[in-house]
PyMOL CGO cylinders between C-alpha atoms (Angstrom):
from pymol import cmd
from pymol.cgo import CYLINDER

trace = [
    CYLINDER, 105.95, 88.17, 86.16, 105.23, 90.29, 83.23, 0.3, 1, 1, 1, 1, 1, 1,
    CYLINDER, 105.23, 90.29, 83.23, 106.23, 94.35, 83.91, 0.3, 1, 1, 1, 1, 1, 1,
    CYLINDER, 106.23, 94.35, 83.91, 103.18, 94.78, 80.83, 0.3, 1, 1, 1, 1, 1, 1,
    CYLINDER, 103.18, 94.78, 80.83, 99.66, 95.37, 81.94, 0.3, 1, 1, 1, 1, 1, 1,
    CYLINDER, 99.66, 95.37, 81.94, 97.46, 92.92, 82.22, 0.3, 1, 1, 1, 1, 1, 1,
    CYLINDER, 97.46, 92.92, 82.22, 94.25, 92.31, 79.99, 0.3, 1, 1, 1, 1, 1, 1,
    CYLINDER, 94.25, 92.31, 79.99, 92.13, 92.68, 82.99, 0.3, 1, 1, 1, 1, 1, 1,
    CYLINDER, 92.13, 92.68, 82.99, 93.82, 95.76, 84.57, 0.3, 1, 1, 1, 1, 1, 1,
    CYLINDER, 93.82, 95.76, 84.57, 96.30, 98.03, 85.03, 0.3, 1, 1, 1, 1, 1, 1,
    CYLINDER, 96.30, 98.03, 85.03, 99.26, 97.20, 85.70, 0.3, 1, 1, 1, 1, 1, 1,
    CYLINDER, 99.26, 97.20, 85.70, 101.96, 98.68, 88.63, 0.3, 1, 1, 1, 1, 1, 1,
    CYLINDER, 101.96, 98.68, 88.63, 103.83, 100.76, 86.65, 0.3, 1, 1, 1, 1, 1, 1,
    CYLINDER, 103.83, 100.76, 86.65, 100.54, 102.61, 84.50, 0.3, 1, 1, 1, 1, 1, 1,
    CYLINDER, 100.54, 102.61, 84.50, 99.32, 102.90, 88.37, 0.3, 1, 1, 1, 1, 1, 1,
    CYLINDER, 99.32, 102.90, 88.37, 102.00, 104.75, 89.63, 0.3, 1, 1, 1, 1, 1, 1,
    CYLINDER, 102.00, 104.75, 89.63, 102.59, 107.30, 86.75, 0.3, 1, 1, 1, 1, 1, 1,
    CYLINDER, 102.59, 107.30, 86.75, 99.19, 107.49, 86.58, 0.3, 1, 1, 1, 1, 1, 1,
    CYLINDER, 99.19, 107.49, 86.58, 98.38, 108.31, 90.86, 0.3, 1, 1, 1, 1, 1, 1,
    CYLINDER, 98.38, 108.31, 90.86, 102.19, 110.62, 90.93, 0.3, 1, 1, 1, 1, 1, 1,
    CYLINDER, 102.19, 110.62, 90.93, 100.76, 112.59, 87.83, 0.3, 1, 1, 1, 1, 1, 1,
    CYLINDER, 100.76, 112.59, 87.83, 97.28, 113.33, 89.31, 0.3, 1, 1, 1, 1, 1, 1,
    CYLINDER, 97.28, 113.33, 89.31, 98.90, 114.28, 92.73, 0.3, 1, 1, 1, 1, 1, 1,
    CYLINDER, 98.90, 114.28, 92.73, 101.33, 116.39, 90.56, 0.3, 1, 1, 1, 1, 1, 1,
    CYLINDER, 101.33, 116.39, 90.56, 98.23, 118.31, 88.62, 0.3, 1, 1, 1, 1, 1, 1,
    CYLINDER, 98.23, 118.31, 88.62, 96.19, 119.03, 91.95, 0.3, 1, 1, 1, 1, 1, 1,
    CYLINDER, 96.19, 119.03, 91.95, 99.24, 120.64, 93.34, 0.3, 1, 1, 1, 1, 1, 1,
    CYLINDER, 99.24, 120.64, 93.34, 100.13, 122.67, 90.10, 0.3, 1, 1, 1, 1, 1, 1,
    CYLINDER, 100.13, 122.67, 90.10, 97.01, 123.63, 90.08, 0.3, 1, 1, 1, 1, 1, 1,
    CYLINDER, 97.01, 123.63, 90.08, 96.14, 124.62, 93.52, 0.3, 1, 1, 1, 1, 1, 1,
    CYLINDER, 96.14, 124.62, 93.52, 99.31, 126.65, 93.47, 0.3, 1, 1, 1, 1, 1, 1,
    CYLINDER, 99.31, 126.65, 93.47, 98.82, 127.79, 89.91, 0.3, 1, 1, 1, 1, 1, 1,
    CYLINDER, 98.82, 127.79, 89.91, 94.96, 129.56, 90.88, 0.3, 1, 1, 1, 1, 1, 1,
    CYLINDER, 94.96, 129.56, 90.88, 96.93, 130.85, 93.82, 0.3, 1, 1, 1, 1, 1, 1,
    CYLINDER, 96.93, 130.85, 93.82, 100.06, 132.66, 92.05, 0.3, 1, 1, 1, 1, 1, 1,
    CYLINDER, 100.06, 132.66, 92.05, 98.50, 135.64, 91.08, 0.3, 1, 1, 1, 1, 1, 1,
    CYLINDER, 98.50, 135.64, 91.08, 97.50, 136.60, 94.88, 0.3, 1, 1, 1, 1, 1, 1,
    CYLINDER, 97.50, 136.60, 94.88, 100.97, 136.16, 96.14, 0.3, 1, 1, 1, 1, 1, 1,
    CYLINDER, 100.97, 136.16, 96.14, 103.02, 139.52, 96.91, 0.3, 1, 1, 1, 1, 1, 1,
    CYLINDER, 103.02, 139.52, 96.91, 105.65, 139.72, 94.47, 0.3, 1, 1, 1, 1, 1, 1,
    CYLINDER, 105.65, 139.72, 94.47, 108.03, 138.88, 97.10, 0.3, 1, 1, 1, 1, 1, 1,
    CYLINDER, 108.03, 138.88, 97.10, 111.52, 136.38, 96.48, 0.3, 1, 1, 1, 1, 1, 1,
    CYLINDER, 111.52, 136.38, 96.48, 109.07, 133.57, 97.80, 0.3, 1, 1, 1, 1, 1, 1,
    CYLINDER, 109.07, 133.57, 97.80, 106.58, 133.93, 94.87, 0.3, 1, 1, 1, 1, 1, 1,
    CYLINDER, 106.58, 133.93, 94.87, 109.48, 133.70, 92.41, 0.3, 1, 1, 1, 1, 1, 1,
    CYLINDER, 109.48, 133.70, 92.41, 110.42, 130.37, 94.33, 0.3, 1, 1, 1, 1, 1, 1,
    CYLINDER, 110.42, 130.37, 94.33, 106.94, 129.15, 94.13, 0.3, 1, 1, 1, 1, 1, 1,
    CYLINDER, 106.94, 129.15, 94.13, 106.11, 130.26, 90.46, 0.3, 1, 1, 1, 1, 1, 1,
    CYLINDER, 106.11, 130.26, 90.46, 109.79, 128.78, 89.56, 0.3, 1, 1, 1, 1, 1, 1,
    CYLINDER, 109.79, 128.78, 89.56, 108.91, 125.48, 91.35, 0.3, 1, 1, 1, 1, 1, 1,
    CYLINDER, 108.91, 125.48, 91.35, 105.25, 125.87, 89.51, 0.3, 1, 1, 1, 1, 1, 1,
    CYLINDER, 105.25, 125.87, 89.51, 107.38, 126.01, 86.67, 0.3, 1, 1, 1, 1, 1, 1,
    CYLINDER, 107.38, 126.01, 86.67, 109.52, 122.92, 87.40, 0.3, 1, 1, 1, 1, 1, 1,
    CYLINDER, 109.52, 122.92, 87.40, 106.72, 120.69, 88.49, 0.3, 1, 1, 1, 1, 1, 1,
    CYLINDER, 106.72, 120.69, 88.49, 104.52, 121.48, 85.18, 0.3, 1, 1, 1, 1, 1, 1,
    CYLINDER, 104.52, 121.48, 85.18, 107.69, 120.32, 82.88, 0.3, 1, 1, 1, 1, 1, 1,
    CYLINDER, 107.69, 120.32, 82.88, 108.24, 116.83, 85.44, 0.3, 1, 1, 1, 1, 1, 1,
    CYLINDER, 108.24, 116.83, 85.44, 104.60, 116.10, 84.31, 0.3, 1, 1, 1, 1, 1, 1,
    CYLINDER, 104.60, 116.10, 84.31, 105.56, 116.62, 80.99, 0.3, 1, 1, 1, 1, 1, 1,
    CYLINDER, 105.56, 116.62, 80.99, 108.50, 114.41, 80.99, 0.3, 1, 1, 1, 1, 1, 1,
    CYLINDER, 108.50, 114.41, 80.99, 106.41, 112.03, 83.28, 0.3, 1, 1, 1, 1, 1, 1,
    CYLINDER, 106.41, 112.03, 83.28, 103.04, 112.13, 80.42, 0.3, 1, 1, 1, 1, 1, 1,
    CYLINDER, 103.04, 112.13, 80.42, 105.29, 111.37, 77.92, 0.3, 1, 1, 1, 1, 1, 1,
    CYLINDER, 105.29, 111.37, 77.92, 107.00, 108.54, 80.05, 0.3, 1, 1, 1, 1, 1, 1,
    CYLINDER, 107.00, 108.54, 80.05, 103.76, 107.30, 80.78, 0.3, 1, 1, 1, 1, 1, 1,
    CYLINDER, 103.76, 107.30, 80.78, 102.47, 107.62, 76.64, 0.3, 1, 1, 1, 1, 1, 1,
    CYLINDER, 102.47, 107.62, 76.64, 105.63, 105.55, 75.75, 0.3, 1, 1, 1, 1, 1, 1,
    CYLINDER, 105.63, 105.55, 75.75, 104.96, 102.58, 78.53, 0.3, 1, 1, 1, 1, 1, 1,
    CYLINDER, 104.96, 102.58, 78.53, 101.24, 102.65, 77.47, 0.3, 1, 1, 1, 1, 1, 1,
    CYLINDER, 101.24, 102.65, 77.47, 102.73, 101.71, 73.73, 0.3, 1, 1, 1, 1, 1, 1,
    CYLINDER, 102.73, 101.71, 73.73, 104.90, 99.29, 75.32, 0.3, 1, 1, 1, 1, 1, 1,
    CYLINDER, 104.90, 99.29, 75.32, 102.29, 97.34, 77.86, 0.3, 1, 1, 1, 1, 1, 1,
    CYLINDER, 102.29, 97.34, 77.86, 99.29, 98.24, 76.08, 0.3, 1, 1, 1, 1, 1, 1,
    CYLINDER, 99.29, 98.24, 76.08, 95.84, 98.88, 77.84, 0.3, 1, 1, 1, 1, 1, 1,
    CYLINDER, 95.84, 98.88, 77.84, 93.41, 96.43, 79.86, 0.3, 1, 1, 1, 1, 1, 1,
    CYLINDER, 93.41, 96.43, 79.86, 90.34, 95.40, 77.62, 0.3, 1, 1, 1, 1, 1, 1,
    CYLINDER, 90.34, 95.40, 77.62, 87.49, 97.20, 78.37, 0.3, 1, 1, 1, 1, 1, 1,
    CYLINDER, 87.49, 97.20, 78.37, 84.77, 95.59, 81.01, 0.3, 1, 1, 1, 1, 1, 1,
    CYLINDER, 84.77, 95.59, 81.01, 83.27, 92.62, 80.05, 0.3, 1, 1, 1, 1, 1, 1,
    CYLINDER, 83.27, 92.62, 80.05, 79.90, 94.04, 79.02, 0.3, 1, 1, 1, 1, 1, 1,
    CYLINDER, 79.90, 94.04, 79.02, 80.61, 97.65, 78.61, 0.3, 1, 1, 1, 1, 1, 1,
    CYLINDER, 80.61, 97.65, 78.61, 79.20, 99.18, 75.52, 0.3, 1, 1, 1, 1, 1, 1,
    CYLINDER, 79.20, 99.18, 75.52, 80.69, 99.98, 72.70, 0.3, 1, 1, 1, 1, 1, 1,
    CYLINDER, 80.69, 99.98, 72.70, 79.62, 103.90, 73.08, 0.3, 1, 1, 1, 1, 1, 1,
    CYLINDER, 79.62, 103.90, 73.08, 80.84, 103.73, 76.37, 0.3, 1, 1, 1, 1, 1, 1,
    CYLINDER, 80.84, 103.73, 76.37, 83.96, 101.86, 75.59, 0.3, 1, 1, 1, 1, 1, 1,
    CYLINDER, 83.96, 101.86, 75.59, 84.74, 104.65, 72.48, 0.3, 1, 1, 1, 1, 1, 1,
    CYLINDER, 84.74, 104.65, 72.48, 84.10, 107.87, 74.98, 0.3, 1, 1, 1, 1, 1, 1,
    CYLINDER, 84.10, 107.87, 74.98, 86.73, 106.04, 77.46, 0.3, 1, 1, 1, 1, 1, 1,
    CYLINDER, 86.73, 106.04, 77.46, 89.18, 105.61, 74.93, 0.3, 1, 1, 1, 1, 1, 1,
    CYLINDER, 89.18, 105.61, 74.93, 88.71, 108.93, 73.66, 0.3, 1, 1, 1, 1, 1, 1,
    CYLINDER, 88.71, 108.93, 73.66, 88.82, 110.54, 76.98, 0.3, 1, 1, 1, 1, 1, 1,
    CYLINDER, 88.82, 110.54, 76.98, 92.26, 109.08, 77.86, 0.3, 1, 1, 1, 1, 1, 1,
    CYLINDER, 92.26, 109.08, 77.86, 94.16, 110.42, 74.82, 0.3, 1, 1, 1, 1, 1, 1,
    CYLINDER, 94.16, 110.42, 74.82, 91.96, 113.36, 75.36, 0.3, 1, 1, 1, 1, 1, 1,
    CYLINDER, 91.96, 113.36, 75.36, 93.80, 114.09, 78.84, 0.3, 1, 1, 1, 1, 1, 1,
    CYLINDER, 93.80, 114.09, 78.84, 97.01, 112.90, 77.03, 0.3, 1, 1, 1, 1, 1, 1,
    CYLINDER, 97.01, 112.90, 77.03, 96.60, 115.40, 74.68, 0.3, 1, 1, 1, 1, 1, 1,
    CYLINDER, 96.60, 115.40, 74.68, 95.86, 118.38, 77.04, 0.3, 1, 1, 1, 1, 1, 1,
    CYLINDER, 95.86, 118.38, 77.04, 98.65, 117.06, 79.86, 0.3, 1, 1, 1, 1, 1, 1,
    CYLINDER, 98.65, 117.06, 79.86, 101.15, 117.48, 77.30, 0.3, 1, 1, 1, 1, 1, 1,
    CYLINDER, 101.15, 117.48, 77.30, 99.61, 120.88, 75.75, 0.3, 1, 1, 1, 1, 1, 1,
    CYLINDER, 99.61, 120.88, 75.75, 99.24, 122.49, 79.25, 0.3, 1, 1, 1, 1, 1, 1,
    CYLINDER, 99.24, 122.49, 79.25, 103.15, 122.34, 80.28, 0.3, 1, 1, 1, 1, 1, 1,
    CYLINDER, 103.15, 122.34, 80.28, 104.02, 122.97, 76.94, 0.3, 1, 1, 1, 1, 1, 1,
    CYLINDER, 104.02, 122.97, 76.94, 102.21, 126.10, 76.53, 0.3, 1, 1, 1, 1, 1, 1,
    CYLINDER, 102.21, 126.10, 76.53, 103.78, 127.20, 80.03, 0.3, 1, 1, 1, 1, 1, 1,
    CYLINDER, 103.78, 127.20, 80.03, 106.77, 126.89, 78.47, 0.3, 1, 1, 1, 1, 1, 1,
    CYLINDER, 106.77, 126.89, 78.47, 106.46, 128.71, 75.48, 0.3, 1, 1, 1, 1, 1, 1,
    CYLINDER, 106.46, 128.71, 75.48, 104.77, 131.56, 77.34, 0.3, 1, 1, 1, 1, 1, 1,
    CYLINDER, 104.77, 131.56, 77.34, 107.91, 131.61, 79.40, 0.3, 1, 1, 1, 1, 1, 1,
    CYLINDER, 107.91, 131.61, 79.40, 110.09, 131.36, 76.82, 0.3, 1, 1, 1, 1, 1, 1,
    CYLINDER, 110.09, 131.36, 76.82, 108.70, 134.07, 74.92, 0.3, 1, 1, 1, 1, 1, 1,
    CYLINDER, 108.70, 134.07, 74.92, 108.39, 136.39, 77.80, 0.3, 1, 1, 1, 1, 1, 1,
    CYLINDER, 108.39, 136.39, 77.80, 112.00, 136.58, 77.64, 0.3, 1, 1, 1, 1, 1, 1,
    CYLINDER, 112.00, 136.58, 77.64, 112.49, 136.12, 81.96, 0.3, 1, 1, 1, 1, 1, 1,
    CYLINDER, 112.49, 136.12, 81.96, 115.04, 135.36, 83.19, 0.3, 1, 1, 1, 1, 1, 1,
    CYLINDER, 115.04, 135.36, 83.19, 116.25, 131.89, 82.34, 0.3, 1, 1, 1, 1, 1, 1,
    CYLINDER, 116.25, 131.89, 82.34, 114.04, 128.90, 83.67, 0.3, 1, 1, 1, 1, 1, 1,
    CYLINDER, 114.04, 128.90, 83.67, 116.26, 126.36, 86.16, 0.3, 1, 1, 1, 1, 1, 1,
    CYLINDER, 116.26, 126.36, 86.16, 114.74, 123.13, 86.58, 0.3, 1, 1, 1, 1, 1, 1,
    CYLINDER, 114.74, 123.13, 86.58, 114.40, 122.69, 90.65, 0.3, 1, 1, 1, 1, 1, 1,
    CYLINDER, 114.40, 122.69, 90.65, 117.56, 125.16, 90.71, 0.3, 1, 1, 1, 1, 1, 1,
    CYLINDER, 117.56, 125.16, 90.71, 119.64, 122.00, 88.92, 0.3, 1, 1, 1, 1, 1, 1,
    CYLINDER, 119.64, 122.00, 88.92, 120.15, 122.55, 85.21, 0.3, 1, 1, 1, 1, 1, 1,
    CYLINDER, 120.15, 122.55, 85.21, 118.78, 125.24, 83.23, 0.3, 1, 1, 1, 1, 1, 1,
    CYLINDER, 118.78, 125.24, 83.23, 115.68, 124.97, 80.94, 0.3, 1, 1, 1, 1, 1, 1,
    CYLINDER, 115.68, 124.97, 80.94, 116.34, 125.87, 76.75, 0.3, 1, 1, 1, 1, 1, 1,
    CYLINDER, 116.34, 125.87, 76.75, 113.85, 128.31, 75.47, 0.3, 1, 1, 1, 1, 1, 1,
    CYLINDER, 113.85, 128.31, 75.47, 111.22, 127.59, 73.14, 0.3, 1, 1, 1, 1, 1, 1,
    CYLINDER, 111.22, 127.59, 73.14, 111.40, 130.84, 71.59, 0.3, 1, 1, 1, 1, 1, 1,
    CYLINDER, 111.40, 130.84, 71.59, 113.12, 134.03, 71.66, 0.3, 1, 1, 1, 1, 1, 1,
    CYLINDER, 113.12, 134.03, 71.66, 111.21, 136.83, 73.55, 0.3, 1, 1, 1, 1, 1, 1,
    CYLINDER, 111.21, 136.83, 73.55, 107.87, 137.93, 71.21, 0.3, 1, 1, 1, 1, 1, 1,
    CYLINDER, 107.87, 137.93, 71.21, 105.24, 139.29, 73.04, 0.3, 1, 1, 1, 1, 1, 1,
    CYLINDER, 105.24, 139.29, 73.04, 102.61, 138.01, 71.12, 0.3, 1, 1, 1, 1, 1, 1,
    CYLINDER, 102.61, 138.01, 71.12, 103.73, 134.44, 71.17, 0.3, 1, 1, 1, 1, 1, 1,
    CYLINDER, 103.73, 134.44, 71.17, 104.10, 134.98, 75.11, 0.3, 1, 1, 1, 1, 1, 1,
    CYLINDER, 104.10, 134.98, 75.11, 100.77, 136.08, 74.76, 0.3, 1, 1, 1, 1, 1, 1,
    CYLINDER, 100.77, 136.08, 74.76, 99.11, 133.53, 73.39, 0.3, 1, 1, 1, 1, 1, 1,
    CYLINDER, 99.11, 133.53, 73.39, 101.07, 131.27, 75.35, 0.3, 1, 1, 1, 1, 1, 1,
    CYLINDER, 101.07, 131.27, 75.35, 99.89, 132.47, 78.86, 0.3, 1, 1, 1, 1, 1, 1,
    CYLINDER, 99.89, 132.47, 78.86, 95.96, 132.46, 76.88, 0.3, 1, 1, 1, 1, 1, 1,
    CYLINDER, 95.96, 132.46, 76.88, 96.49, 128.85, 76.00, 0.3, 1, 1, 1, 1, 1, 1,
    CYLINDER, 96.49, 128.85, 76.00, 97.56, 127.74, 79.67, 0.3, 1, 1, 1, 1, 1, 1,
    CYLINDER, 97.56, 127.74, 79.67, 94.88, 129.31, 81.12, 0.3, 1, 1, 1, 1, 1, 1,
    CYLINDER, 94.88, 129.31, 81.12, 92.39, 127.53, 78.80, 0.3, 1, 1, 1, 1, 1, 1,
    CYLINDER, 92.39, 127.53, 78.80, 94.05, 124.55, 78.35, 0.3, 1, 1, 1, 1, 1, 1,
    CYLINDER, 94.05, 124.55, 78.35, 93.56, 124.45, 82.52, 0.3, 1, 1, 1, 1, 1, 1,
    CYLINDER, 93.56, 124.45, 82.52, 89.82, 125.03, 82.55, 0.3, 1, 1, 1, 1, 1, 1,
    CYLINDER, 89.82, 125.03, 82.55, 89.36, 122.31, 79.64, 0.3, 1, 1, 1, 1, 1, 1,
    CYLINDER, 89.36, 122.31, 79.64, 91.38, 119.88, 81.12, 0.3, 1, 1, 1, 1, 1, 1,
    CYLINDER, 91.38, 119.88, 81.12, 89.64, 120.42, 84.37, 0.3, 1, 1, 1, 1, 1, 1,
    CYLINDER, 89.64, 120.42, 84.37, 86.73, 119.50, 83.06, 0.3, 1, 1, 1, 1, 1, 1,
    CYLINDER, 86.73, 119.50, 83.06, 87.69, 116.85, 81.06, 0.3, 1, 1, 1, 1, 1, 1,
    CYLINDER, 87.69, 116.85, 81.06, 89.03, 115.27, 84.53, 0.3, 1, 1, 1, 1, 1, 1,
    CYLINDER, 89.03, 115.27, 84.53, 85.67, 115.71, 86.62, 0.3, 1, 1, 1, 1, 1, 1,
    CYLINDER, 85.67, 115.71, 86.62, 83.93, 113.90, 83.82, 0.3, 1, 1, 1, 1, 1, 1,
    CYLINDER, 83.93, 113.90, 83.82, 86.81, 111.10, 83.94, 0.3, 1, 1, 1, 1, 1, 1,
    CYLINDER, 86.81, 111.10, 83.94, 86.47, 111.07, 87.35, 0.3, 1, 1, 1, 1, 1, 1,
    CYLINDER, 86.47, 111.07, 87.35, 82.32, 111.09, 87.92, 0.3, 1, 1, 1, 1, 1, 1,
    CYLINDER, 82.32, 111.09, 87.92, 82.53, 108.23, 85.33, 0.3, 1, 1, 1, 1, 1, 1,
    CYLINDER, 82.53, 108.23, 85.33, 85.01, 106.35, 87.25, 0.3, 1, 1, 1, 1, 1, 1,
    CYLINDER, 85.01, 106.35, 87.25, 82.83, 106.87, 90.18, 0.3, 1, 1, 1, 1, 1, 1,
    CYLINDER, 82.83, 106.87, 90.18, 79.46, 106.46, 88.76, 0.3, 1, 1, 1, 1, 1, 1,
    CYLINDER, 79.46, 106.46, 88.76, 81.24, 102.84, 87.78, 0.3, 1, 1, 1, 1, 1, 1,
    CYLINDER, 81.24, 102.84, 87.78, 81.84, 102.16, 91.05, 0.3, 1, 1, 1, 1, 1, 1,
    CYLINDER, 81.84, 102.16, 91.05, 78.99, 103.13, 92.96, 0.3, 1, 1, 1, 1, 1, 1,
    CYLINDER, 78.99, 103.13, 92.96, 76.37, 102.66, 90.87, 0.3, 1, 1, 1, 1, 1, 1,
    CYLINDER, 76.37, 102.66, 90.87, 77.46, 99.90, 88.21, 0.3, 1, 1, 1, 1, 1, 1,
    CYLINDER, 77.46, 99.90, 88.21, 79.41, 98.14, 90.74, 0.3, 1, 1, 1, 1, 1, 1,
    CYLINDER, 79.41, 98.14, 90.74, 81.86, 96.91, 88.31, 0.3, 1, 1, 1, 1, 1, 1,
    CYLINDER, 81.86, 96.91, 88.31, 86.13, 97.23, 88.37, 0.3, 1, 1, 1, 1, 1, 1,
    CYLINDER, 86.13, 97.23, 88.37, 86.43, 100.17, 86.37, 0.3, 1, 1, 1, 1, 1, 1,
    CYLINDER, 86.43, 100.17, 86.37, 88.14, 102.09, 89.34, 0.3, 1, 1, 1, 1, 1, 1,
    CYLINDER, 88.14, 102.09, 89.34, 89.26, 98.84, 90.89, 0.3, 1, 1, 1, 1, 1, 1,
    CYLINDER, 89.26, 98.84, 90.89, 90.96, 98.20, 87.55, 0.3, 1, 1, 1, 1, 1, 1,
    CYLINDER, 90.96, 98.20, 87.55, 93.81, 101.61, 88.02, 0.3, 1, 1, 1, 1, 1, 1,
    CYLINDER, 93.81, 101.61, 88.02, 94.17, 100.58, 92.15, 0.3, 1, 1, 1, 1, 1, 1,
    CYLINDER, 94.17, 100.58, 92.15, 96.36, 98.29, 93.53, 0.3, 1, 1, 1, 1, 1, 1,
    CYLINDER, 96.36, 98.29, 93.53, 95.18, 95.04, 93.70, 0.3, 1, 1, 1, 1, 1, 1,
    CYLINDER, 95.18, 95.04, 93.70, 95.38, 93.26, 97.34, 0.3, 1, 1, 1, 1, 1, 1,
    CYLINDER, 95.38, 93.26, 97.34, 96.56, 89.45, 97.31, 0.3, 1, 1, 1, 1, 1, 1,
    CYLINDER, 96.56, 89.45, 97.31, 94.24, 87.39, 98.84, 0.3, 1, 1, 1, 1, 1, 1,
    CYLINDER, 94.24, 87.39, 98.84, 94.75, 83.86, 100.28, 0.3, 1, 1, 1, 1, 1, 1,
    CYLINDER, 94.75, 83.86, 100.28, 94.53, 82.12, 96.96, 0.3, 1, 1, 1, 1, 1, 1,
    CYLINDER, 94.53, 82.12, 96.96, 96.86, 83.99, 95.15, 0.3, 1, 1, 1, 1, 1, 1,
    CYLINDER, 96.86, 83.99, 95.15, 99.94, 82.67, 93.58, 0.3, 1, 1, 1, 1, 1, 1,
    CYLINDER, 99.94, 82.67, 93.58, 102.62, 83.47, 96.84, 0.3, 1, 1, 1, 1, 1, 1,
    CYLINDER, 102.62, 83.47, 96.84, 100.75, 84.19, 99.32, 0.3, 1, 1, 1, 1, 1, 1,
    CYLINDER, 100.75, 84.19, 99.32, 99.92, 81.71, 102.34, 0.3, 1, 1, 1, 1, 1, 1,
]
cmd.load_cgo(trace, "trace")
């Protein structure tokens, strides 16, 4: 069995990253809108210092998931599909890529710069700054998150629709293709 994925889909591994990360970005981001109507209490510094935490797991976990895509590769696109259609979903992808990796990197510089106190990842080790404080550079940093988020948002509606529109209207794998597959009776193993 080959760990790579597959020509016609994707495989286990680009599955996982790919489902934890998503579940990871609707949490940072529910609690992210949310932060700035929480009393300034010791609980918001726990949740803004977990908000913290999470957003720098998805960047270690982006850039996991960048390096196995180098490694494995990428299923062909769909029998069929366009080449328009196949060039917009390859540009999407590194597209989110791109702005997965800018949006917990520009947390962290505007952190960094803010000169807070120092950043401890989940409590465990302590985070190196970026920068040392500058207010404009924490400036621009906090900017950049917040725009970064409202891009990306909408760069993930349209990657989901078209997943979606794939699915219910073209009828083809394109979703199928990033879900596990089920065995069925004529599968290698099974009986």
């Amino acid at each position: 069995m080959s760990w790579k994925n597959p020509p016609d889909h994707w495989g286990g591994v680009s599955q996982l990253l790919h489902w934890v990360i998503v579940v990871l970005l609707v949490v940072l981001s529910v609690v992210g809108l949310s932060l700035d109507s929480l009393p300034r209490s010791p609980k918001y510094f726990w949740v803004y210092d977990m908000h913290k935490s999470t957003g720098l797991t998805v960047l270690a976990l982006v850039v996991l998931r960048l390096g196995w895509r180098f490694y494995a590769g990428a299923p062909r696109p769909l029998p069929g599909t366009p080449t328009w259609q196949a060039r917009v979903a390859s540009v999407t992808h590194w597209l989110l890529y791109a702005l997965i990796l800018a949006m917990p990197l520009s947390g962290w510089l505007y952190d960094s710069a803010s000169g807070l106190r120092p950043l401890r990842w989940y409590g465990l080790a302590e985070v190196p700054k970026l920068s040392p404080p500058d207010e404009a550079l924490s400036d621009f940093g906090q900017i950049a998150h917040e725009w970064l988020f409202w891009v990306l948002l909408l760069v993930v509606i349209g990657h989901a629709a078209a997943a979606f529109y794939h699915h219910v209207f073209q009828r083809d794998d394109t979703l199928r293709r990033m879900l596990p597959r089920r065995r069925r009776p004529t599968d290698p193993g099974v009986s």
